[in-house]
Residue frames relative to the residue before (quaternion, step in Angstrom):
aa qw qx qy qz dx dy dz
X 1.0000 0.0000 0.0000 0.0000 0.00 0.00 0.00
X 0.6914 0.5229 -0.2875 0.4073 3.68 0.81 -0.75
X 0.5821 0.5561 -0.2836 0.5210 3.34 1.74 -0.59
X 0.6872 0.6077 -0.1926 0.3483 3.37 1.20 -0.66
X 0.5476 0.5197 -0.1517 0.6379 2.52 1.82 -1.31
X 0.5772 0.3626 -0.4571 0.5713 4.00 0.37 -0.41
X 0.5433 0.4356 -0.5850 0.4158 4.15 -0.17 -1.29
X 0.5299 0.7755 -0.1784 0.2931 4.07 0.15 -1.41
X 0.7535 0.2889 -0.0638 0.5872 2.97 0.61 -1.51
X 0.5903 0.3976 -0.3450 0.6119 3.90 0.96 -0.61
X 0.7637 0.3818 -0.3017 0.4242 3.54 -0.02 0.17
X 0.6114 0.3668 -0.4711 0.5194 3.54 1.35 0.36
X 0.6262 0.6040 -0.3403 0.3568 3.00 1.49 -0.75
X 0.5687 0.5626 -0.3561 0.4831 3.54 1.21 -0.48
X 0.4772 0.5998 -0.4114 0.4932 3.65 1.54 -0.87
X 0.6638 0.5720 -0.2320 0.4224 3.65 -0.05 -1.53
X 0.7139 0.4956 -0.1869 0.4579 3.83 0.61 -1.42
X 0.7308 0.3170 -0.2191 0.5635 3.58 0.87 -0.53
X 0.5425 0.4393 -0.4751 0.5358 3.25 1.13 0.11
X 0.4967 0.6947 -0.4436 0.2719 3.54 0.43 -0.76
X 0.5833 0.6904 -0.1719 0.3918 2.88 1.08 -2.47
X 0.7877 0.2894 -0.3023 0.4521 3.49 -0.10 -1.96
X 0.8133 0.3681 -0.2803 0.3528 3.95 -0.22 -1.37
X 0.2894 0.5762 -0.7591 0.0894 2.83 -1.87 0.85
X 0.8864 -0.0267 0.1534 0.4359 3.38 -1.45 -1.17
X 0.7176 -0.1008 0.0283 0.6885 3.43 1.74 -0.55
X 0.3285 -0.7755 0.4939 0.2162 3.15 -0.62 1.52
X 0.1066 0.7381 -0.6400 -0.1852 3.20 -0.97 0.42
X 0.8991 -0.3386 0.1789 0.2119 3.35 -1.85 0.63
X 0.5042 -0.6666 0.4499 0.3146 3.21 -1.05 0.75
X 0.4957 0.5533 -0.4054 0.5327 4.02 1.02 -0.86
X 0.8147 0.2833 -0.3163 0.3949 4.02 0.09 -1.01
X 0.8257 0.3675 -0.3527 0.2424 3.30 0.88 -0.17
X 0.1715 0.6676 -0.4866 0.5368 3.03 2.14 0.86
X 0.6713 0.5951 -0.3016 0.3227 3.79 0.53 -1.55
X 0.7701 0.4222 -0.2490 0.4082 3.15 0.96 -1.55
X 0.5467 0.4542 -0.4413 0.5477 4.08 0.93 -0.45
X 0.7862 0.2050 -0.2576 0.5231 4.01 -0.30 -0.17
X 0.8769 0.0157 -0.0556 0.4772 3.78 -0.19 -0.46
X 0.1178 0.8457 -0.5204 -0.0006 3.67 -0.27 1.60
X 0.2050 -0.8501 0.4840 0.0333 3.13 -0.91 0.81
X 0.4789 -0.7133 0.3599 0.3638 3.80 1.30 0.82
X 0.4531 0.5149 -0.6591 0.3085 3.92 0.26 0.59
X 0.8129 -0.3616 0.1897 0.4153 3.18 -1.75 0.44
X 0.6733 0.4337 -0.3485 0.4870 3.85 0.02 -1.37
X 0.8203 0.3433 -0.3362 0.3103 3.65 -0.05 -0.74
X 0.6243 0.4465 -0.3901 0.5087 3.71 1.43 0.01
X 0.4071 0.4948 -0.4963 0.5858 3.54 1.60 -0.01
X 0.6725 0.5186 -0.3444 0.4003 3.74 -0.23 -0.98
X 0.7800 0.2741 -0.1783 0.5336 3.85 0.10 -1.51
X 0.7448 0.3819 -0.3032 0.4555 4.15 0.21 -0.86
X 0.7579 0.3222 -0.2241 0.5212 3.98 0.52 -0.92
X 0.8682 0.3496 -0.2156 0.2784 3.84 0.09 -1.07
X 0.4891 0.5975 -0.4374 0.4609 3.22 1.53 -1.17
X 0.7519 0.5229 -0.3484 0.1997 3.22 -0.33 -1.69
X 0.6659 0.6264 -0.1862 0.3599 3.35 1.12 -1.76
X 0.7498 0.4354 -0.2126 0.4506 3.31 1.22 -1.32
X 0.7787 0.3170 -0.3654 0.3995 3.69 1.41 -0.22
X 0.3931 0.3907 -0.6308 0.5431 3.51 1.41 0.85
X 0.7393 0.2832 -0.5911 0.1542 3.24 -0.35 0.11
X 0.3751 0.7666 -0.3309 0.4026 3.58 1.37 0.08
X 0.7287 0.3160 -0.1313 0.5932 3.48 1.09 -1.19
X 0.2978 0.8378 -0.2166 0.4030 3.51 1.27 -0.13
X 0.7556 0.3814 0.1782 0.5019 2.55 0.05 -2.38
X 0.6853 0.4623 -0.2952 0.4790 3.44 0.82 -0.92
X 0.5505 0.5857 -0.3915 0.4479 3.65 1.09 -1.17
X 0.8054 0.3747 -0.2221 0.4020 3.21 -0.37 -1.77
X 0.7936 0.3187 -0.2829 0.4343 3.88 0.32 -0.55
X 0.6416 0.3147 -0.3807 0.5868 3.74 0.72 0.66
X 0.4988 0.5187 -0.4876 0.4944 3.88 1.36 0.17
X 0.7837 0.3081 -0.3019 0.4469 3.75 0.82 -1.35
X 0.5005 0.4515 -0.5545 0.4881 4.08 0.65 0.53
X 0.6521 0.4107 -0.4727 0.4274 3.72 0.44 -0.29
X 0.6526 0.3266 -0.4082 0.5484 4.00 0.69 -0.59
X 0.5016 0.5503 -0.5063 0.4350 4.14 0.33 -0.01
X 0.7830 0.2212 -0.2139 0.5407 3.85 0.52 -0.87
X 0.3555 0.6388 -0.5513 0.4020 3.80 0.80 -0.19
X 0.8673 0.2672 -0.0244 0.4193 3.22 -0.18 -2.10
X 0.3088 -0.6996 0.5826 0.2751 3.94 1.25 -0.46
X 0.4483 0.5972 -0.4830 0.4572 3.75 1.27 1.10
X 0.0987 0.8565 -0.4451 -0.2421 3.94 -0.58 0.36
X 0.3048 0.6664 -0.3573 0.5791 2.93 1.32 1.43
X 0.5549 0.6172 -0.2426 0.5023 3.68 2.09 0.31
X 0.3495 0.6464 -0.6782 0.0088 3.31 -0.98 0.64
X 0.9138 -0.2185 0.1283 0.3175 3.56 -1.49 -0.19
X 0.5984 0.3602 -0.4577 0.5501 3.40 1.40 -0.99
X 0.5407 0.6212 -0.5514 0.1332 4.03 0.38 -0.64
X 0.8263 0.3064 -0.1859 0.4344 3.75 1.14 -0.54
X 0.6200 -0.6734 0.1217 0.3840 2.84 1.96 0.86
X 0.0435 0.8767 -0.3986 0.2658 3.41 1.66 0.50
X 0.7602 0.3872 -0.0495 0.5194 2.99 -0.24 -1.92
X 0.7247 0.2899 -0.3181 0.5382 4.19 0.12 -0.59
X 0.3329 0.7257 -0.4245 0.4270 3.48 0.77 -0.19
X 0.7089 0.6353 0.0051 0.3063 2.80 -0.29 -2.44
X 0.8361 0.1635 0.0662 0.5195 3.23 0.61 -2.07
X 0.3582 0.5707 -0.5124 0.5324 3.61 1.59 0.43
X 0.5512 0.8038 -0.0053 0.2236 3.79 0.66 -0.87
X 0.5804 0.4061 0.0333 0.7051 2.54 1.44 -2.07
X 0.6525 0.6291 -0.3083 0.2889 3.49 0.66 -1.46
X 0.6836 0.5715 -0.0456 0.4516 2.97 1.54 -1.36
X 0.6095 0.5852 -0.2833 0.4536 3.14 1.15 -0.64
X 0.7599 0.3570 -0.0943 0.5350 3.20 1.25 -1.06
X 0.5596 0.6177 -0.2533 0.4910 2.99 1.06 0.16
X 0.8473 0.2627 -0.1065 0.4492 3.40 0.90 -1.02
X 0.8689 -0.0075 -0.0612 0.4911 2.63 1.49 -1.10
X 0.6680 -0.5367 0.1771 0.4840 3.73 1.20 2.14
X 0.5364 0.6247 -0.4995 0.2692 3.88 0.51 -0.36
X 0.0689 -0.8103 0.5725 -0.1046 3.01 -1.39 1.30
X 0.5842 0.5195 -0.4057 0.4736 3.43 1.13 -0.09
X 0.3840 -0.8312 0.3149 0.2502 3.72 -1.00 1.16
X 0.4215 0.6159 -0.4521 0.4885 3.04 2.01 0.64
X 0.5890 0.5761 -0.3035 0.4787 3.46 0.68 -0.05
X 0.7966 0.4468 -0.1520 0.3777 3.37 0.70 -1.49
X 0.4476 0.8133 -0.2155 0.3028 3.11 1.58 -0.69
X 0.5494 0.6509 -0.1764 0.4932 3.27 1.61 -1.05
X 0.6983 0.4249 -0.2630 0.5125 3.46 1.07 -1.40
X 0.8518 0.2456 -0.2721 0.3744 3.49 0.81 -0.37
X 0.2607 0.5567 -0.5503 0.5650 3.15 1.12 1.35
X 0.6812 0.4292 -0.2859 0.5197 3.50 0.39 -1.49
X 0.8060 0.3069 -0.3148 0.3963 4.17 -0.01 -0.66
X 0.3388 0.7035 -0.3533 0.5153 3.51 1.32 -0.13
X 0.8371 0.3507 -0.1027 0.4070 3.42 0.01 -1.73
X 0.5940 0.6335 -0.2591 0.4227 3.64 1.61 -1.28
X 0.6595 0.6102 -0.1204 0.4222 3.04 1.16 -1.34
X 0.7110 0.4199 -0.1665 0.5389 3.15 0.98 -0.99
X 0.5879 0.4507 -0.4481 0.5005 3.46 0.91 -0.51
X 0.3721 0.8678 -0.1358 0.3000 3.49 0.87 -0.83
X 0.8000 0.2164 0.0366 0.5585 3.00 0.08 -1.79
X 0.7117 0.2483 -0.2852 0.5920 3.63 0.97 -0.41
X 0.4510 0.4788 -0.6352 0.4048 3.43 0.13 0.64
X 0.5912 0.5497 -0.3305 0.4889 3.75 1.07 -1.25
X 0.5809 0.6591 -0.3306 0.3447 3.49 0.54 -1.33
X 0.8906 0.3731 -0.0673 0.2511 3.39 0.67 -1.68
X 0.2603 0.8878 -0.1505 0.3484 2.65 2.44 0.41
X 0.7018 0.1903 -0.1308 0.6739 3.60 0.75 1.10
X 0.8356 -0.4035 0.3001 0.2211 2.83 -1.90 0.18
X 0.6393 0.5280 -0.1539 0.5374 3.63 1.39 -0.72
X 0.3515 -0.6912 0.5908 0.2226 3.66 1.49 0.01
X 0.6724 -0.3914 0.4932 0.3892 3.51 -2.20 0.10
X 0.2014 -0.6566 0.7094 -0.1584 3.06 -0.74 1.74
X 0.4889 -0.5582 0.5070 0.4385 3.83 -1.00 0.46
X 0.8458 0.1430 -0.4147 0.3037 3.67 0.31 -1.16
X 0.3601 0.4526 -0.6552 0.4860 4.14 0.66 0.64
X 0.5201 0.6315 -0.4287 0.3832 3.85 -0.19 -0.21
X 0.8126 0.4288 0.0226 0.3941 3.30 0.78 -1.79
X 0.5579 0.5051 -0.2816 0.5952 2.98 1.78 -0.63
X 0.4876 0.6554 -0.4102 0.4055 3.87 0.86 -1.18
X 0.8868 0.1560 -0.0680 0.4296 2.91 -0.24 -1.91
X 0.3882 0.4597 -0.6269 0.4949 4.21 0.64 0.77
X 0.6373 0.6295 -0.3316 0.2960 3.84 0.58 -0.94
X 0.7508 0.5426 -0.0155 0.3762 2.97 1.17 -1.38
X 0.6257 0.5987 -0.2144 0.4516 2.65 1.64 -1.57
X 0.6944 0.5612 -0.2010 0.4030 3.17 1.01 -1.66
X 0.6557 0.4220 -0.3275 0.5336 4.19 0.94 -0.40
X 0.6648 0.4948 -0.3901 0.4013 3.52 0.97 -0.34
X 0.5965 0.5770 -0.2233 0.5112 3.40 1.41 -0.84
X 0.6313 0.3619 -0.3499 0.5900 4.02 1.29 -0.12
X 0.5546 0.4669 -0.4889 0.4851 3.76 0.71 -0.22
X 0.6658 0.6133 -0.2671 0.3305 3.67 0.76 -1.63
X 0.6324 0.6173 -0.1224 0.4517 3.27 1.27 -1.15
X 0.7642 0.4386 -0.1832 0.4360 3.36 1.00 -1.66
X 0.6614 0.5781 -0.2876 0.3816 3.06 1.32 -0.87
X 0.6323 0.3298 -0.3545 0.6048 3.88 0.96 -0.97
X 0.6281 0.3867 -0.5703 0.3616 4.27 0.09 0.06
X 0.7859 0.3627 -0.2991 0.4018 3.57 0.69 0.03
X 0.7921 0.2935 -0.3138 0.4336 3.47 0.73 -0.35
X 0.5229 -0.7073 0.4192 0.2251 3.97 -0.45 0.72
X 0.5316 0.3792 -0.4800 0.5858 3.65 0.90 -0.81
X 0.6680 0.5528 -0.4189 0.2697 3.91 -0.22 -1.48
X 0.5094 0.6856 -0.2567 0.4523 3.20 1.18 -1.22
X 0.7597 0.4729 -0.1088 0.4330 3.54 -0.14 -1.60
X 0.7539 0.4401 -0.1680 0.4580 3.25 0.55 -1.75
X 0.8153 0.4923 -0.0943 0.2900 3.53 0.92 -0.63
X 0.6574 0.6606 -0.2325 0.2782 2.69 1.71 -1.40
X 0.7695 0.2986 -0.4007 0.3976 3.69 0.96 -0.42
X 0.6382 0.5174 -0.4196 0.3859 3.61 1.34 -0.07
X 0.2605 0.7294 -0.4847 0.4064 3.55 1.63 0.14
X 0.7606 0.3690 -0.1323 0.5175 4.04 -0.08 -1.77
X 0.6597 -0.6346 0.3860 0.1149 3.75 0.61 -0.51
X 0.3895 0.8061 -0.3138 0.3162 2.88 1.04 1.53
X 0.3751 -0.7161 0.5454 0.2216 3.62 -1.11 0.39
X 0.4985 0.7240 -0.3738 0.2959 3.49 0.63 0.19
X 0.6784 0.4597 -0.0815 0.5673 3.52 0.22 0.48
X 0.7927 0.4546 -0.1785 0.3647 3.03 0.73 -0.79
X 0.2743 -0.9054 0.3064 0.1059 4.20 -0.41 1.30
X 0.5798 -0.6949 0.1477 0.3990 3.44 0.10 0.15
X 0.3081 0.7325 -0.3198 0.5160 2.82 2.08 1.24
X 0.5549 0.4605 -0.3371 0.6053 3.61 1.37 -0.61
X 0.6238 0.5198 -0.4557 0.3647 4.05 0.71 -0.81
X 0.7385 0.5459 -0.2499 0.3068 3.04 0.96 -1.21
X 0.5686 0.5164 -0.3576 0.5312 3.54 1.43 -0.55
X 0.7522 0.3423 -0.3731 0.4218 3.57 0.49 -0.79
X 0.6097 0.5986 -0.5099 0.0999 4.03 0.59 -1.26
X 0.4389 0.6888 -0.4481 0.3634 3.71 1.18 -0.74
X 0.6825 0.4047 -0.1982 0.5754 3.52 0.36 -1.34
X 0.6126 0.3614 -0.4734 0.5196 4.21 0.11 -0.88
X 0.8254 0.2844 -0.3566 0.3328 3.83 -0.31 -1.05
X 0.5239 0.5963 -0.4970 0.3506 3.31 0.80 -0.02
X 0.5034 0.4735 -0.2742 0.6687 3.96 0.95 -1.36
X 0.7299 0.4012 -0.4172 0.3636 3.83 -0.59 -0.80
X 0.6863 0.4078 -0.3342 0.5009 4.08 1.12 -0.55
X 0.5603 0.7011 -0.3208 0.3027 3.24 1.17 -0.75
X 0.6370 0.5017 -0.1271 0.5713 2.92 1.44 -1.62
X 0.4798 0.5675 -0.4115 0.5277 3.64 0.35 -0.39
X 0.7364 0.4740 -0.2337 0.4223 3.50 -0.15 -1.35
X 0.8116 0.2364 -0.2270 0.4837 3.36 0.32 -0.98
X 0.3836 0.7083 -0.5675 0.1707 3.66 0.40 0.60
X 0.6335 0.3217 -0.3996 0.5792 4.12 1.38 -0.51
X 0.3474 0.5047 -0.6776 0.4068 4.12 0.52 0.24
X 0.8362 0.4105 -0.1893 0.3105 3.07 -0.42 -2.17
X 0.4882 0.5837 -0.4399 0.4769 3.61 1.14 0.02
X 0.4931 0.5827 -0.2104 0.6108 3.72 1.29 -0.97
X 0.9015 0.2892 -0.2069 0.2466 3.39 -0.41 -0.74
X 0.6233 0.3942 -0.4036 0.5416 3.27 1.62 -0.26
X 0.7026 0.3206 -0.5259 0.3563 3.30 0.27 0.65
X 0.8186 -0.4402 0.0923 0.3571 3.15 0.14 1.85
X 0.6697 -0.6010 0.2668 0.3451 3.67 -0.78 1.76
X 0.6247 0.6382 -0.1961 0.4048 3.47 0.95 -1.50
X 0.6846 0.4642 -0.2214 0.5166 3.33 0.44 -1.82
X 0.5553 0.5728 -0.4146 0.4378 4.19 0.77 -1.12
X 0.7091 0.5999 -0.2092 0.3060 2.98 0.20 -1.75
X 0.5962 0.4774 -0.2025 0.6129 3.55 1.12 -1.58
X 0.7784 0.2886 -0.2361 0.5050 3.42 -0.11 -0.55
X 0.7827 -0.4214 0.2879 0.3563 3.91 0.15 1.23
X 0.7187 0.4760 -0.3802 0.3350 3.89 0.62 -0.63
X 0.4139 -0.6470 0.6246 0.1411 3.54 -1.41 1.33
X 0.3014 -0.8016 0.5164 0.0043 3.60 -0.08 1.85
X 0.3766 0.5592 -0.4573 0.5799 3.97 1.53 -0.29
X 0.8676 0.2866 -0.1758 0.3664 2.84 -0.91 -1.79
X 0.5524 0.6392 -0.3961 0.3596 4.27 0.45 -0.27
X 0.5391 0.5707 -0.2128 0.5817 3.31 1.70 -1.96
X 0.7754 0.3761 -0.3485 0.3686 3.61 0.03 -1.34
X 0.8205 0.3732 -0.2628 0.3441 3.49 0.56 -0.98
X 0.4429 0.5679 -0.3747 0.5839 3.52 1.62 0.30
X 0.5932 0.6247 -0.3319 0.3843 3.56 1.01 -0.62
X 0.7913 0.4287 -0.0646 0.4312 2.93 0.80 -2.29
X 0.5457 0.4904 -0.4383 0.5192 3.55 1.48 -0.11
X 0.5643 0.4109 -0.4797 0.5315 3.91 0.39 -0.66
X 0.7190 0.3088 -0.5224 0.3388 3.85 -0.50 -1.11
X 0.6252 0.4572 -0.5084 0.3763 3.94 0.66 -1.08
X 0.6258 0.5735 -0.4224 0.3178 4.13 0.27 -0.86
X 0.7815 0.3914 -0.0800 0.4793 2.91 0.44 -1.54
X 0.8470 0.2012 -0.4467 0.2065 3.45 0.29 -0.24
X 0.2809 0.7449 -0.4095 0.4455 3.66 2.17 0.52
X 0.8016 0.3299 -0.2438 0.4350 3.54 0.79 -1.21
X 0.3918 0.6670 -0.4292 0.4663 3.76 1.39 0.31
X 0.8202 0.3565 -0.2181 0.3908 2.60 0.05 -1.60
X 0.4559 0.5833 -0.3848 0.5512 3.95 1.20 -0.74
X 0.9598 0.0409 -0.0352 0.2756 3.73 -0.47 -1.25
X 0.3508 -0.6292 0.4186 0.5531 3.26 1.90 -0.65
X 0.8692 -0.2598 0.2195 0.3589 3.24 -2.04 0.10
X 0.1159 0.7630 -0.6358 -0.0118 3.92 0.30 0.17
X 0.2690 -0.7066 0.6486 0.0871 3.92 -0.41 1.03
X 0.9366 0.0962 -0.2552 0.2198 2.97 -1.81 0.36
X 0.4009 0.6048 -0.5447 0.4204 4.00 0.78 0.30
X 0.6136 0.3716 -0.4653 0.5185 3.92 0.25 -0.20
X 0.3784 0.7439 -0.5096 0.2090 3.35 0.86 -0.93
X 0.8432 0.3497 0.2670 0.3089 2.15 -0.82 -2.72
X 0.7636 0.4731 -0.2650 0.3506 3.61 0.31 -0.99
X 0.6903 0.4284 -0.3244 0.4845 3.90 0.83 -0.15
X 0.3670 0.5123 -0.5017 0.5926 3.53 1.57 0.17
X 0.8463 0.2656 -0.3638 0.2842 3.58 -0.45 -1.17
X 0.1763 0.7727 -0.2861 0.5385 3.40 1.93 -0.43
X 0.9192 -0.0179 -0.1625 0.3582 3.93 -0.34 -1.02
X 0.2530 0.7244 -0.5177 0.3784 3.58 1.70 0.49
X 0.8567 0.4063 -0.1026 0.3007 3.12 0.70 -1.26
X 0.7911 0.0199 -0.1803 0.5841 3.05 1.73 -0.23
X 0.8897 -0.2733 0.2469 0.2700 3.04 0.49 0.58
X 0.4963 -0.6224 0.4406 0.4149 3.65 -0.64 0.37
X 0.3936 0.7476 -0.4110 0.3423 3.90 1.30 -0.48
X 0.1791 -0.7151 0.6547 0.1669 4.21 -0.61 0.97
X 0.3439 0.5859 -0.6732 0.2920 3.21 0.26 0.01
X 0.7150 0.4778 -0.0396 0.5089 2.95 0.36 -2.35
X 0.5921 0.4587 -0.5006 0.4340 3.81 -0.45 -0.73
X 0.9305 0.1602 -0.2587 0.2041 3.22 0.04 -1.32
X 0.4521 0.4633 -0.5712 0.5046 3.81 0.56 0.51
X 0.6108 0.5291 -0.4589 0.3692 3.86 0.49 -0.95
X 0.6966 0.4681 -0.3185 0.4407 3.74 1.08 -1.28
X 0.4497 0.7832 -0.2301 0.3625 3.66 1.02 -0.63
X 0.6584 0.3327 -0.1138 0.6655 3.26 0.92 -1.65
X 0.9214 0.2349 -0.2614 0.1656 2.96 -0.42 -1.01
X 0.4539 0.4697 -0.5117 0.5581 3.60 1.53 0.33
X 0.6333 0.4130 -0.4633 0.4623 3.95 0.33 0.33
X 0.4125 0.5945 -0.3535 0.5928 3.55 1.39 0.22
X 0.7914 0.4202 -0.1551 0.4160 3.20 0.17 -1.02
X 0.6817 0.4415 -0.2683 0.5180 3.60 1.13 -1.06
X 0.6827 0.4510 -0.3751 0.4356 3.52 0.70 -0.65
X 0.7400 0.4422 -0.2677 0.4304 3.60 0.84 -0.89
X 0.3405 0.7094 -0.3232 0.5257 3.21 1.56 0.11
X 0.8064 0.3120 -0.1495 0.4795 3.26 0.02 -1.92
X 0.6086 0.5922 -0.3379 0.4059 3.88 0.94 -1.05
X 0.5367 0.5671 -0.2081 0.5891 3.77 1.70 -1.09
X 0.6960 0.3841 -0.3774 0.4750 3.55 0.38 -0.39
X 0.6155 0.5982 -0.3701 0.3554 3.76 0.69 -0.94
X 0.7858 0.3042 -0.1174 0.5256 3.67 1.01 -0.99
X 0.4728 0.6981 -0.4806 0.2412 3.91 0.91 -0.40
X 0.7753 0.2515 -0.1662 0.5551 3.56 1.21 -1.03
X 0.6860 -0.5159 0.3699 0.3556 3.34 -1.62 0.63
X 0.7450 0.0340 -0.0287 0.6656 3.74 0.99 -0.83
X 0.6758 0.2805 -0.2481 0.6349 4.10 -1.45 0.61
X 0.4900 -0.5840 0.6468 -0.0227 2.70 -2.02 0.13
X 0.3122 -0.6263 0.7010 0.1372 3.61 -1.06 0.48
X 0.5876 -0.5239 0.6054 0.1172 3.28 -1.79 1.33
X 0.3251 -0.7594 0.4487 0.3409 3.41 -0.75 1.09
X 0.5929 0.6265 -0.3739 0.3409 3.68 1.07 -0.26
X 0.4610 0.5830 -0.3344 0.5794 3.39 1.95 0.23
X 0.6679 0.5379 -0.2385 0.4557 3.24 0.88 -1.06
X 0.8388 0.2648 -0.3595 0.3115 3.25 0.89 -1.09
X 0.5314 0.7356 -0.3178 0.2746 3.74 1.23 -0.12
X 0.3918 0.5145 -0.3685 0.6678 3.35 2.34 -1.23
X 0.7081 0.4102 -0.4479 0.3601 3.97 -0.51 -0.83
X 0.7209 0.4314 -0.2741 0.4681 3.58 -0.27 -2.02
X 0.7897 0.3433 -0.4506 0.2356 3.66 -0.42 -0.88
X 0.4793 0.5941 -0.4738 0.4391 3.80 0.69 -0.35
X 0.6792 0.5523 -0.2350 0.4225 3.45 0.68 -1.68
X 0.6373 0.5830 -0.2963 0.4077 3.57 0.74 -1.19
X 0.6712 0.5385 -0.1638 0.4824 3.37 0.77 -1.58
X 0.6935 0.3922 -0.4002 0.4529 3.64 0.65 -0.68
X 0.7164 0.6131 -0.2444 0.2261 3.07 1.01 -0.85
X 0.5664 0.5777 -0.2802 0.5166 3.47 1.69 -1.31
X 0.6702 0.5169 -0.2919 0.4454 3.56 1.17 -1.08
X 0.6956 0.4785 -0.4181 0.3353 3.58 0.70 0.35
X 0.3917 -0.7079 0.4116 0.4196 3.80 -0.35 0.51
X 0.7496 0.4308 -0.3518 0.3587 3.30 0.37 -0.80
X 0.2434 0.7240 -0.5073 0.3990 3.75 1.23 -0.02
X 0.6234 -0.6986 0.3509 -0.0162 3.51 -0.75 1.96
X 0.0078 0.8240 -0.5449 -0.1548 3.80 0.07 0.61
X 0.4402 -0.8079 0.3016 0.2501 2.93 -1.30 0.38
């Protein structure tokens, strides 16, 4: 059934993707935009279709996948389901980084920038668990959580101060700040997928570890698992996720959130399952998200990182409020 239920999910998600394709500023047809993926022929709809929509709809696919198989890996890390990436400051990290990049030194292309948010991603993270491991009790999840809220929260007043004062930062930033796919060609995928599939195997792999570890460091430990090497390689898969899909879309908030809760309703507390299940369906969400923004207003468009916070938080809230609501 869980296989079924995943087959499912790839098949709405293919639904959602071809919907992507047809809507925007002018919808055009399903028949032409079948036409344009197998038989192009350079008139307007089909270079709208192959140069503007394709691209958008499969970053938001790999996206979506990043951020929602990054925030099940920091859910079973810490054994918190109230965790995703910004909790250990990842994600502000990432986009502290970028800020900088442009900031200090004019860089605007996201094949370029990509570096800084690999490089603040990883800093950060070393970071926050260096703090973590501070004392006698070692990196506990909830010294962990405190670290990277600590962190997060000073990086987010620098992040802040810097675009209220400097105008290019401002401009350059302001719609990739909230979290957006728009703009973006199938040249940025290509700079980041190396890094996305790399985290995406990572994560895989550790799905019978993390099966080990939530049932308590000790009990892991007894039972054959190397709790070092799990942390690191659960680590180095979030910084690769998270900081590829930053730098690609900016800071998109809540998909790590929200999506590995609905993720373990359905199967269970099992990673095996969670994570592909979280995968798909936070690429569900981002695309229908971003496709939801195109049509919500009479004229323009809404950021999908707008889109996804009005959605996810309702969802979130029903969810925490249920008892039987899966830990991880």
């Amino acid at each position: 059934m869980r296989a079924v239920g995943l087959l499912l999910a790839l098949g709405l998600l293919a639904l959602l993707a071809l919907l992507s394709v047809a809507v925007g500023a002018a919808s055009i047809p399903v028949g032409t935009v079948w036409d344009a993926l197998w038989r192009f022929d350079g008139s307007y709809d089909h270079t709208v279709v192959m140069e503007l929509r394709v691209p958008r709809t499969v970053l938001g696919v790999a996206v979506g996948a990043a951020l929602g198989l990054a925030g099940a890996l920091m859910q079973a890390l810490v054994r918190n389901p109230l965790a995703d990436p910004g909790l250990l400051g990842v994600n502000m990290g990432a986009t502290a980084a970028v800020v900088a990049a442009v900031f200090v030194f004019g860089l605007t292309d996201p094949g370029v920038y990509v570096w800084f948010s690999f490089a603040g991603a990883a800093l950060t993270a070393a970071l926050v668990y260096f703090l973590g491991t501070r004392g006698r009790t070692g990196a506990t999840p909830v010294r962990l959580a405190l670290a990277g809220t600590a962190v997060g929260a000073v990086l987010l007043g620098l992040v802040n101060a810097v675009i209220t004062v400097n105008e290019f930062v401002f401009d350059e930033l302001r719609f990739w700040q909230v979290g957006s796919l728009a703009g973006r060609d199938l040249e940025v995928l290509a700079q980041v997928a190396p890094f996305l599939l790399a985290g995406i195997a990572v994560s895989l792999f550790l799905g019978p570890a993390l099966n080990a570890v939530a049932l308590g460091e000790d009990l892991a430990a007894a039972l054959g698992a190397n709790i070092n090497r799990i942390r690191l390689l659960t680590a180095l898969a979030v910084v690769l996720l998270c900081g590829a899909a930053t730098a690609a879309a900016g800071p998109i908030a809540f998909v790590g959130l929200a999506v590995p809760h609905v993720a373990r309703l359905v199967t269970g507390p099992d990673q095996r399952w969670v994570l592909p299940y979280s995968a798909v369906l936070a690429a569900v969400l981002l695309v229908g998200a971003d496709t939801l923004g195109r049509v919500v207003l009479p004229s323009g468009e809404l950021e999908v990182g707008i889109i996804t916070a009005f959605v996810g938080a309702p969802v979130f809230i029903a969810l925490v409020r249920r008892t039987r609501a899966a830990q991880p």
